[in-house]
C-alpha positions in Angstrom: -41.9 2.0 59.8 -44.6 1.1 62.4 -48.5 1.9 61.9 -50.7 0.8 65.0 -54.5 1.4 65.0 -55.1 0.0 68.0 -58.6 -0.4 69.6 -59.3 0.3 66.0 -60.1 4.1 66.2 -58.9 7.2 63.9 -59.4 10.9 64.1 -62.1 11.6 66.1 -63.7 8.4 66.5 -63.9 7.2 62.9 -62.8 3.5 62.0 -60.4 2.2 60.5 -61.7 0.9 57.0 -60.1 -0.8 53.9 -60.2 2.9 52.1 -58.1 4.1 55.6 -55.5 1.2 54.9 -55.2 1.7 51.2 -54.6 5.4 51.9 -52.0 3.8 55.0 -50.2 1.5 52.5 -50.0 4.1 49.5 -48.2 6.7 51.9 -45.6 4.2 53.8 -44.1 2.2 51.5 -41.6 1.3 53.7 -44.1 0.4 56.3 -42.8 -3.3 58.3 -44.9 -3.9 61.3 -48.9 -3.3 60.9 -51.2 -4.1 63.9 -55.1 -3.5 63.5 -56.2 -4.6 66.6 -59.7 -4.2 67.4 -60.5 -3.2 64.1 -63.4 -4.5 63.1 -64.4 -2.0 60.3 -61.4 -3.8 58.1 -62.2 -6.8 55.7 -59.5 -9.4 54.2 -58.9 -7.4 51.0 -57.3 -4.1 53.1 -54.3 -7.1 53.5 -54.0 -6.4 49.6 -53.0 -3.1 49.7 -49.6 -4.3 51.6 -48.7 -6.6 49.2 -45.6 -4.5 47.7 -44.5 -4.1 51.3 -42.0 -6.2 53.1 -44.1 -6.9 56.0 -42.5 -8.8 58.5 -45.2 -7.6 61.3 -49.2 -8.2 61.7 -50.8 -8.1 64.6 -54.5 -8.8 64.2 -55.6 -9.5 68.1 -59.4 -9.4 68.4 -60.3 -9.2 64.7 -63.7 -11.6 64.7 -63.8 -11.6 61.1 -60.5 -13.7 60.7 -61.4 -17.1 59.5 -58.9 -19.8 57.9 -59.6 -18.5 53.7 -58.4 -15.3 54.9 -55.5 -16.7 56.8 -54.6 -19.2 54.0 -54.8 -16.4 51.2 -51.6 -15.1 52.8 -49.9 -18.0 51.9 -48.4 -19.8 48.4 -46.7 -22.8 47.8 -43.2 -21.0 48.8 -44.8 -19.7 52.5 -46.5 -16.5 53.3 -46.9 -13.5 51.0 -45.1 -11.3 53.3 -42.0 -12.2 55.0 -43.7 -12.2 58.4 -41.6 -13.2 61.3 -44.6 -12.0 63.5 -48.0 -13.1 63.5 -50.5 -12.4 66.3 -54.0 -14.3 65.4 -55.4 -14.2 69.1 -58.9 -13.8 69.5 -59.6 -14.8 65.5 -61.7 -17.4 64.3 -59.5 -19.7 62.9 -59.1 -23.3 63.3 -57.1 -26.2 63.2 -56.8 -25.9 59.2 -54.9 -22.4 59.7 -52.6 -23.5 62.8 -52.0 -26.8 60.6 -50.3 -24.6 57.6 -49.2 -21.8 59.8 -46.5 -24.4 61.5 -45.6 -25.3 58.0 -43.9 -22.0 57.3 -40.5 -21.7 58.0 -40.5 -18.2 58.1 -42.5 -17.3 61.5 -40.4 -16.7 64.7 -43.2 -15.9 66.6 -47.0 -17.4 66.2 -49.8 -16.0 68.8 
């Protein structure tokens, strides 16, 4: 399963929020692949909502509000929480610190 909220818009013209993903994650529990570009409306706690799912998927292109503790809550000592394969981070505000434990996971196929 597939959910893309891309340029970050819902209905007529609402945003995407955190109570739109935790209404996303309860109804697709099967859900793989999430991309939230552009959605700025989201903070780091709607990732929480997906953490029963087997995401392998996250594209997160032009979300400002990205910084390294958000990106390094998706990891543990064993890797990422999810079993992403796919992880899109353009346009974020991370630094070094993120790309420097990012390379350390085995798991990613494909890092933008």
């Amino acid at each position: 399963a597939v959910v893309s909220t891309q340029s970050g818009h819902y209905g007529r013209g609402s945003c995407i929020d955190n109570s739109m993903m935790e209404f996303v994650a309860a109804s697709c529990p099967e859900l793989t692949c999430l991309n939230v570009q552009q959605c700025t409306q989201l903070s780091t706690p709607f990732l929480e909502h997906f953490s029963n799912h087997q995401l392998i998927s996250l594209d997160t292109l032009g979300v400002s509000w990205l910084h390294d503790s958000d990106i390094l809550s998706l990891l543990t000592p064993a890797g990422f929480k999810f079993n992403l394969s796919y992880l899109n981070l353009a346009e974020s505000n991370i630094t070094d610190i993120s790309l420097f434990h990012l390379a350390r996971s085995t798991q990613l196929k494909s890092l933008n």
